[in-house]
C-alpha positions as CSV (number, residue, x, y, z in Angstrom):
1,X,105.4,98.1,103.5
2,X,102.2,96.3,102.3
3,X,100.2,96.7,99.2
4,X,96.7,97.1,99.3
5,X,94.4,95.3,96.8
6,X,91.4,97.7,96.8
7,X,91.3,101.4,97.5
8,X,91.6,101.9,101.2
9,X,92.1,105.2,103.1
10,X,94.0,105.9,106.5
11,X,95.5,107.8,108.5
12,X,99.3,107.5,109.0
13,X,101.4,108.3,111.8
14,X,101.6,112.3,111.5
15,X,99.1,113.1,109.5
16,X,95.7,114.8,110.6
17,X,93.8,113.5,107.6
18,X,93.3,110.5,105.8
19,X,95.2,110.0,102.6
20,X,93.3,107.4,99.7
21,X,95.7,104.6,99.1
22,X,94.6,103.3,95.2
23,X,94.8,99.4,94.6
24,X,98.0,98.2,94.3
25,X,99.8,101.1,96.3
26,X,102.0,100.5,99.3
27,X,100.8,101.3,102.7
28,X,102.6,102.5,105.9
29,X,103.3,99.8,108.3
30,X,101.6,101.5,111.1
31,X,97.9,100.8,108.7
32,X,98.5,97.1,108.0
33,X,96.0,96.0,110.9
34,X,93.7,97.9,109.3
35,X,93.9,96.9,106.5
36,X,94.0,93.1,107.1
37,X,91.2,93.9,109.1
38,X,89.4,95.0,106.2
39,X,90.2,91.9,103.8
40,X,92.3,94.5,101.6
41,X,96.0,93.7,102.3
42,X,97.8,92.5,99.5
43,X,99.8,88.9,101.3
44,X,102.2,90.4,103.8
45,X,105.9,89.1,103.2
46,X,107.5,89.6,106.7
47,X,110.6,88.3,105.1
48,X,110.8,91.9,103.1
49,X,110.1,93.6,106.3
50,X,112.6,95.6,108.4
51,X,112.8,95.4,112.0
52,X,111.7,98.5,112.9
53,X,108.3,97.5,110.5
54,X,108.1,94.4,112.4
55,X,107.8,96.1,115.4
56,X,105.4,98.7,114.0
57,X,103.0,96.3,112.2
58,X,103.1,93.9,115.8
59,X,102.7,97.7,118.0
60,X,99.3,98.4,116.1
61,X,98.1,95.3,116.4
62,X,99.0,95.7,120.1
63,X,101.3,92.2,119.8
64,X,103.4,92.2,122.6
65,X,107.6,91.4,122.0
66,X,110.5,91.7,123.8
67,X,112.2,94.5,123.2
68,X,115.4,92.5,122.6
69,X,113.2,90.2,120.2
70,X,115.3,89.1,116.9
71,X,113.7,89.3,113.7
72,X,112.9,85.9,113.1
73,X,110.8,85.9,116.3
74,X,109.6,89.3,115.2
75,X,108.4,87.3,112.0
76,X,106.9,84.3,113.6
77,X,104.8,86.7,115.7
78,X,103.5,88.8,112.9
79,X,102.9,85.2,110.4
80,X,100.6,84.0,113.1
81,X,99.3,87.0,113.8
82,X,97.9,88.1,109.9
């Protein structure tokens, strides 16, 4: 999970409404593109991440990996994705 640097609202897998995510508070993988997109994601430290967050961050950016895919390729493809 990310941090956000300003406010930013979304709406996370499973949810019907959007929930306000304050400055500094951590955001479900699945709204990192939108964030980024927004120029309000905190620097994202793939290192940190999971696999299974990898492949969540990389699936809403619609990044395409093998499914076999380790998670220093998993990395690679998120660092010059961001």
């Amino acid at each position: 999970m990310a941090k956000v640097t300003k406010a930013f609202r979304g709406v996370p897998y499973g949810a019907v409404y959007p929930v306000e995510y304050p400055a500094g508070a951590e955001i479900p993988a699945e709204l990192e593109a939108g964030a980024a997109a927004l120029g309000v994601l905190d620097e994202v430290h793939t290192k940190d991440m999971s696999v299974a967050d990898l492949k969540a961050a990389l699936d809403t950016q619609g990044i395409a990996y093998e499914a076999s895919a380790k998670k220093s390729d998993l990395q690679k493809l998120l660092d010059s994705a961001v």
